[in-house]
Wavefront OBJ file of the C-alpha trace (Angstrom):
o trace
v -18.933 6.523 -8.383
v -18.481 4.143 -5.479
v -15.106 3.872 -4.223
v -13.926 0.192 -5.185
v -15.058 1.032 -8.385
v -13.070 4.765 -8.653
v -9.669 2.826 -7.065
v -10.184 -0.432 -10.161
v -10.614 2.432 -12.857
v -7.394 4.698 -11.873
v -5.646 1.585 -11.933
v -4.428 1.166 -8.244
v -6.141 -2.037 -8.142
v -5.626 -4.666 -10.838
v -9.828 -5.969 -10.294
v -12.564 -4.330 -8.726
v -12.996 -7.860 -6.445
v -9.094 -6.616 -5.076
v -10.281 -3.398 -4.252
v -13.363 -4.177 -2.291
v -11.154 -6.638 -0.857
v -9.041 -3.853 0.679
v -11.795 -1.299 1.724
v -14.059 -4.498 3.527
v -10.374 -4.904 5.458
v -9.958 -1.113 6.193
v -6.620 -0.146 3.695
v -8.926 2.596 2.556
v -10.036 5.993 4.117
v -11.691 9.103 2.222
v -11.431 11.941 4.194
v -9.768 10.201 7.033
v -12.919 7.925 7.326
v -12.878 4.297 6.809
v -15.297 3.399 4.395
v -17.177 0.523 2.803
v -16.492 -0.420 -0.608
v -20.054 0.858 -1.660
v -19.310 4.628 -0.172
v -19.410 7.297 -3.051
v -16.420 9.711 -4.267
v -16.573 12.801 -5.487
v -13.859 15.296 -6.867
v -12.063 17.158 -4.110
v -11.787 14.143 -1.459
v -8.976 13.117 -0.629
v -8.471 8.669 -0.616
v -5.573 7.189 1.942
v -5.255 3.803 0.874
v -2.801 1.297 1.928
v -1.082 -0.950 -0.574
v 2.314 -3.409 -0.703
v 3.298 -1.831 2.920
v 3.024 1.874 1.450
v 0.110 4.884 2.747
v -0.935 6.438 -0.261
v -2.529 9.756 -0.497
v -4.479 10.451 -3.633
v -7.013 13.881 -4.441
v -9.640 12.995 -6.288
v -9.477 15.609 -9.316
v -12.281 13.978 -11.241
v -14.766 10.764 -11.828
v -14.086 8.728 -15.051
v -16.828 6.866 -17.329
v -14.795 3.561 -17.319
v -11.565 2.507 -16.453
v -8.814 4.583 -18.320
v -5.186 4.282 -19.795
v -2.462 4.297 -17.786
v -1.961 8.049 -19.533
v -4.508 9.426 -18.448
v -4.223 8.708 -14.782
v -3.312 12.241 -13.773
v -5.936 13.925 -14.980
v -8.263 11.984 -12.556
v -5.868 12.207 -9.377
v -3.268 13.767 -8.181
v -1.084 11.896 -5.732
v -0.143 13.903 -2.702
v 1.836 10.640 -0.779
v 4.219 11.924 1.414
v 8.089 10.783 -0.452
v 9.162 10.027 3.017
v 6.673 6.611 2.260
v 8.224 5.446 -0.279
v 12.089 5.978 1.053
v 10.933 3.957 4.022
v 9.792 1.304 1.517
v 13.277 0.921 0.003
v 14.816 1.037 3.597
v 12.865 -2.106 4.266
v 13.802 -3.708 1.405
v 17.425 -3.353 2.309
v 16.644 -4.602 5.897
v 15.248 -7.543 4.505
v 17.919 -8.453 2.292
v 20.958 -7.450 4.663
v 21.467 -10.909 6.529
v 20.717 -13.854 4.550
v 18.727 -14.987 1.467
v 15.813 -16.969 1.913
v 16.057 -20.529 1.642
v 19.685 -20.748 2.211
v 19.322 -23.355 4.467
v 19.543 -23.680 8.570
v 21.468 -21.293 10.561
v 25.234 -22.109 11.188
v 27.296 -22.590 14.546
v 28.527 -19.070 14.152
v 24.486 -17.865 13.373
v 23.348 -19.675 16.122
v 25.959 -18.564 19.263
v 24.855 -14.855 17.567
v 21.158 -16.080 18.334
v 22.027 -17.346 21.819
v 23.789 -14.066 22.292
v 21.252 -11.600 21.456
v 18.586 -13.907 23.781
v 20.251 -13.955 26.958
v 21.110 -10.248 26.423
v 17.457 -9.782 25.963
v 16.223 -11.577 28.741
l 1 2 3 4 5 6 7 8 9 10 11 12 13 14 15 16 17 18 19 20 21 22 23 24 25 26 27 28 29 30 31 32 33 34 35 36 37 38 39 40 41 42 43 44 45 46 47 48 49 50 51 52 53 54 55 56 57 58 59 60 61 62 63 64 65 66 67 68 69 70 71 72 73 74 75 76 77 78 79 80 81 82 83 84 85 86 87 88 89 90 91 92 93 94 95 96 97 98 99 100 101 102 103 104 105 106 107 108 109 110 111 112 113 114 115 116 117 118 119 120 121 122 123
């Protein structure tokens, strides 16, 4: 089964155009090879795949007919992502969140002499 394909039917892309999307842009790597979205998988390889700022690591444990239930996801793959990629994920999300909320409008007298201060320290 080619690999766009494989990624669309164990549901880690929501259309098979996404997920050739990704592979033509190099998110995804079988067997620490980038590959095109026509490149075949079989059971035992092992997919790193980028996705929403998170390396996942997924063992191929079998090749399904179609695309499957959400169920029945396991018995295809096994996901061996390291958990230290997903507590970086909800660091940045704190990060993001820590100073000001987007849209809030422009940056005050006090924002801006912190601005000015962290420049000329910089420079």
């Amino acid at each position: 089964m080619r690999i766009d394909k494989y990624l669309w039917c164990i549901r880690y892309y929501k259309t098979r155009t996404i997920a050739t999307t990704a592979c033509k842009k190099g998110q995804v790597k079988v067997n620490n090879d980038v590959v095109k979205p026509s490149r075949e998988v079989f059971a035992q390889d092992i997919i790193e795949l980028r996705k929403n700022q998170i390396n996942y690591k997924l063992k191929v444990n079998d090749i399904p007919e179609s695309r499957i239930g959400a169920k029945l996801v396991d018995l295809y793959r096994t996901d061996i992502t390291p958990k230290e990629q997903f507590e970086a994920q909800e660091l940045l999300k704190y990060a993001k969140d820590y100073y000001r909320k987007k849209g809030v409008g422009r940056p005050t007298k006090k924002d801006r002499r912190d601005i000015d201060d962290f420049t000329d320290e910089n420079e």
